[in-house]
C-alpha positions in Angstrom: 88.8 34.2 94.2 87.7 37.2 92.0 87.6 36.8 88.2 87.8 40.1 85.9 85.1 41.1 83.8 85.5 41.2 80.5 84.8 44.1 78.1 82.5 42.2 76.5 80.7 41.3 79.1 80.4 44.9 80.8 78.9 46.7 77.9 76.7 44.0 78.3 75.4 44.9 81.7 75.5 48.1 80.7 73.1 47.8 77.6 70.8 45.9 79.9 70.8 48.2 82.7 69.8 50.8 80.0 67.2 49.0 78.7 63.9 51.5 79.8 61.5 49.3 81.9 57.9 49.8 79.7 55.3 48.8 82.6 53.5 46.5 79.9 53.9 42.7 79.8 53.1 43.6 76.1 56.5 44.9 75.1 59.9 43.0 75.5 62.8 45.7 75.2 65.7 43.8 73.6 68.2 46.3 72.5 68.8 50.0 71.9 69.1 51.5 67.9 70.1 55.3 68.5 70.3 58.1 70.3 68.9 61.8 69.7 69.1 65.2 71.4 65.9 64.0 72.9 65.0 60.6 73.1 66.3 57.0 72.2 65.0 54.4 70.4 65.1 50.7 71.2 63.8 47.8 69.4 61.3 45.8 71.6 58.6 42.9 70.5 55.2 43.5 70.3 54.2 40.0 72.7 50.7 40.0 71.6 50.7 40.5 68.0 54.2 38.7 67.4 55.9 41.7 65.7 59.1 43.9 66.4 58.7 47.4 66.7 60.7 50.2 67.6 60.3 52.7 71.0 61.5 56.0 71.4 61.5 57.0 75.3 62.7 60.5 76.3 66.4 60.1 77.3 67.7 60.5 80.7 69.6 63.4 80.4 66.4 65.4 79.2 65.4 67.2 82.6 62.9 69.9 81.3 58.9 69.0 81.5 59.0 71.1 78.4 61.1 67.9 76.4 58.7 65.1 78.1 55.8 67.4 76.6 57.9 67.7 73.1 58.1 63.9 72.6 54.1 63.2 73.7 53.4 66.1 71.2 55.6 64.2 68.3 53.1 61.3 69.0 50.2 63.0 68.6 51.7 64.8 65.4 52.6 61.2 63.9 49.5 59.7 65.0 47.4 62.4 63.0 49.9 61.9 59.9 48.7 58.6 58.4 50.6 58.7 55.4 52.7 56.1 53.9 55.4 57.8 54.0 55.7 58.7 57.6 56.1 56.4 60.6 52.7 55.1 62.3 52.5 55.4 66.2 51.0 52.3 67.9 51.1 53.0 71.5 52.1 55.9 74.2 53.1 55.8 78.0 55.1 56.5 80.9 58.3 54.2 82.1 58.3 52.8 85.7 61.0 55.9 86.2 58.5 58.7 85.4 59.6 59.3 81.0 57.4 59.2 78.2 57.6 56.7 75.5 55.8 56.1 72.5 56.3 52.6 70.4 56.2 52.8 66.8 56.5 51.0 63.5 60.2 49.9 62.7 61.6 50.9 59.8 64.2 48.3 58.4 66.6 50.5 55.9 69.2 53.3 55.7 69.4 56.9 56.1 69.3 59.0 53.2 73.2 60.2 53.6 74.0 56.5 53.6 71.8 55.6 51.1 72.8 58.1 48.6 77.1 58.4 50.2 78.1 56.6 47.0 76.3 58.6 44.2 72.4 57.7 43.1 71.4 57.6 39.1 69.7 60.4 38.5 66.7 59.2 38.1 66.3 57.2 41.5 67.1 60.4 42.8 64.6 61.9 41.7 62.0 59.4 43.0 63.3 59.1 46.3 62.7 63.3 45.9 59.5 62.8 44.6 57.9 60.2 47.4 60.2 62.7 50.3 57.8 65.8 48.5 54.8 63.8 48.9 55.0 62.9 52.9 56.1 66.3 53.8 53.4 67.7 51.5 50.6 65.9 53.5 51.9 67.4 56.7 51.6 70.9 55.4 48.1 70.2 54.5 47.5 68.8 57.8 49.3 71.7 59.2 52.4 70.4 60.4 55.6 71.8 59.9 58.7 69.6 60.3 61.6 71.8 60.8 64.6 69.5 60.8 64.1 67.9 57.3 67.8 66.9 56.1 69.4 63.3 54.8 70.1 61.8 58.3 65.7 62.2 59.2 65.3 60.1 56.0 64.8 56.3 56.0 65.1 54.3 52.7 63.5 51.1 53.0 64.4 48.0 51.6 62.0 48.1 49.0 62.4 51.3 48.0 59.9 53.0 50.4 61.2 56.6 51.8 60.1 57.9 55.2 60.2 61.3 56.9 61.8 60.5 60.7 62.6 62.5 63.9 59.3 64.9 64.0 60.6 65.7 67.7 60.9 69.5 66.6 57.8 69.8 64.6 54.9 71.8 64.9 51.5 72.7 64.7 51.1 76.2 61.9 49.1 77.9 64.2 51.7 77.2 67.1 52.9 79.9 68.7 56.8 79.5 70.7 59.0 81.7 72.1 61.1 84.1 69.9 64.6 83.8 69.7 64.5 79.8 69.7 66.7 78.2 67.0 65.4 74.8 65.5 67.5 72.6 62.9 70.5 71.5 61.8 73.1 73.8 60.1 72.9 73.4 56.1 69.1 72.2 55.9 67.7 74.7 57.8 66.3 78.2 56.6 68.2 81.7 57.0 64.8 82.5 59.1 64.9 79.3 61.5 68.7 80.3 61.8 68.1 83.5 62.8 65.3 82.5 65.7 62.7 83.8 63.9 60.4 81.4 65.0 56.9 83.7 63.9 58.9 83.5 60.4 59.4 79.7 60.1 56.1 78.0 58.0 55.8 75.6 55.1 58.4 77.6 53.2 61.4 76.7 55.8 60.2 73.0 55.0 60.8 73.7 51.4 64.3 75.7 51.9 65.1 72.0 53.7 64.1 70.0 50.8 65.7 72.6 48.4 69.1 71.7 50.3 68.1 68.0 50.5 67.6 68.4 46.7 71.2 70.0 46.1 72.5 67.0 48.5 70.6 64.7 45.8 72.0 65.7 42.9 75.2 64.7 41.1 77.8 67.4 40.1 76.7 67.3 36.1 73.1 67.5 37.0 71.5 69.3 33.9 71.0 73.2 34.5 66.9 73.1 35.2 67.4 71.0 37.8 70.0 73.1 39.6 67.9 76.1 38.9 64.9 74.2 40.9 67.0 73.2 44.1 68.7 76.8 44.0 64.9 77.9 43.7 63.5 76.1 46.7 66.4 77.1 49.2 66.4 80.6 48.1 67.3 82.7 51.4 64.4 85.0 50.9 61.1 83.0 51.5 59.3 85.3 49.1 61.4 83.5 46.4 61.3 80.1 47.1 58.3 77.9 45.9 55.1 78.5 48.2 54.5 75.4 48.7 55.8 71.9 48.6 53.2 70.8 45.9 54.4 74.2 43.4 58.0 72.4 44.0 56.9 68.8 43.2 55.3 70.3 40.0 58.5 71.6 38.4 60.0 68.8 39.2 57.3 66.8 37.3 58.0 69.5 34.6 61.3 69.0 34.2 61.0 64.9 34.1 58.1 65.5 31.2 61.2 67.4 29.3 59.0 70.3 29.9 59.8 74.1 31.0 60.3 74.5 34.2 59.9 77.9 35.9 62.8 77.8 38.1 65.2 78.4 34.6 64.2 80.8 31.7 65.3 79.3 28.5 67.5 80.4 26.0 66.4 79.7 22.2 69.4 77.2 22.5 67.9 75.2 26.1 64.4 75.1 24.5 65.9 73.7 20.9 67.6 71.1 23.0 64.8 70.3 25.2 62.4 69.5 22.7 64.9 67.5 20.9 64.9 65.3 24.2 61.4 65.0 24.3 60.4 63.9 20.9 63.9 62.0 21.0 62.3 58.8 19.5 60.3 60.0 17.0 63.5 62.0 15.5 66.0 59.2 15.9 63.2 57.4 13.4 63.2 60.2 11.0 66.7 60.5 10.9 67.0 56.5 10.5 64.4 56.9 8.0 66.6 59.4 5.8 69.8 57.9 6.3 68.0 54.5 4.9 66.6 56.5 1.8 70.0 58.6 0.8 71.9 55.2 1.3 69.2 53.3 -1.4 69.7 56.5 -3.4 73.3 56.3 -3.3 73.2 52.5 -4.4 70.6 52.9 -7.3 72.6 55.8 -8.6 
């Protein structure tokens, strides 16, 4: 007598048949987290140091040598990157059916466009900006280019920590590639990386991303200087964006010092009310200090 399967128990069988068999009694694949154009993650236990991490093995619909050497490059790129802000690489290999895996840190948290789908404060915007600026800013001066920055290659962590993801399309500066190839996603990436011009995509295409990510960031009344600085930093001409990630950061920093920022010339009116912000404490005493000194007046009298 046969009994049907149920639903349940199908998907299942069909998570476990899945599951990529790591030829290491160190790692224990338990179940898979996503999926990429390239690879797919899983959450597996580290056996002999008692941890969880995460491992991302090249997917089996990649058939191209070209992708397996892709994801051993992204290892090698994280591995030189040891930066808080960007995922540490543990351990690489091969999978008893021929793909190549590395195993990695896992990050407990929430992509940026989750993180931020409801609206962020201004000013935890900003830092979440800020710490995003720094990790991508010690790639550049390691010479790594990222190419696919955008909200969903964001993680948040639970305690406020913000990591760059998915380096699967990055590369070296001095790298040369084929012309005509188009890296990215559609809103985040530069005119130039749109276009294929892949001997025109550098550090600036990284900024144009963050520029956008930026513009993603901010709410709709976001004061004028700031608009100015994401407008800045995705401009389409590369010439007039920042020049660097660091020359980006420091506006910012301008702007949260109430200071000029060079992304927005000021009017006689913008400066008057930017240095009213800044010395906004000092004033409000002065101001107390009169009012309190025409009221006494106005008693005596």
């Amino acid at each position: 007598m046969t009994h049907p399967v149920s639903d349940a128990a199908l998907r299942h069988l069909q998570t476990v048949v899945d599951l990529p068999a790591v030829p290491s009694d160190q790692y224990e694949v338990q179940e898979m987290l996503g999926r990429g154009g390239m690879g797919t993650v899983y959450r597996a236990r580290d056996r002999e140091l008692d941890r969880l991490v995460a491992i991302k093995v090249l997917g089996f619909h990649v058939t191209t040598a070209d992708q397996g050497e892709r994801l051993i490059r992204e290892a090698r790129i994280l591995a030189r990157l040891e930066h808080p802000g960007i995922v540490p690489v543990h351990d690489v290999g091969v999978t008893a059916d021929g793909r190549p895996y590395y195993v990695m840190k896992l990050v407990n948290g929430r992509n940026l466009d989750e993180y931020a789908r409801d609206g962020l404060p201004l000013g935890a915007a900003l830092q979440v900006f800020e710490r995003l600026c720094d990790a991508v800013a010690f790639a550049h001066a390691h010479e790594v280019i990222h190419r696919d920055l955008k909200p969903g290659n964001i993680m948040v962590g639970a305690f406020g920590e913000v990591l760059v993801m998915d380096w699967g399309v990055a590369k070296f500066a001095e790298t040369a590639e084929p012309p005509g190839t188009v890296l990215g996603t559609p809103g985040y990436m530069s005119p130039e990386q749109a276009r294929g011009e892949v001997a025109q995509t550098d550090r600036r295409s990284d900024v144009f991303s963050l520029g956008a990510i930026l513009g993603f960031l901010l709410p709709s009344a976001a004061p004028a200087p700031l608009l100015a600085i994401s407008r800045k930093a995705a401009a389409a001409d590369p010439a007039d964006r920042y020049q660097t990630v660091a020359a980006l950061a420091e506006d910012l920093s301008r702007f949260r010092a109430a200071q000029a920022v060079i992304a927005y010339p000021e009017n006689l009116f913008d400066r008057a009310r930017r240095v009213a912000w800044k010395y906004r404490v000092p004033l409000a005493l002065v101001l107390a200090y009169v009012f309190m000194r025409m009221v006494l007046l106005l008693v005596r009298g």
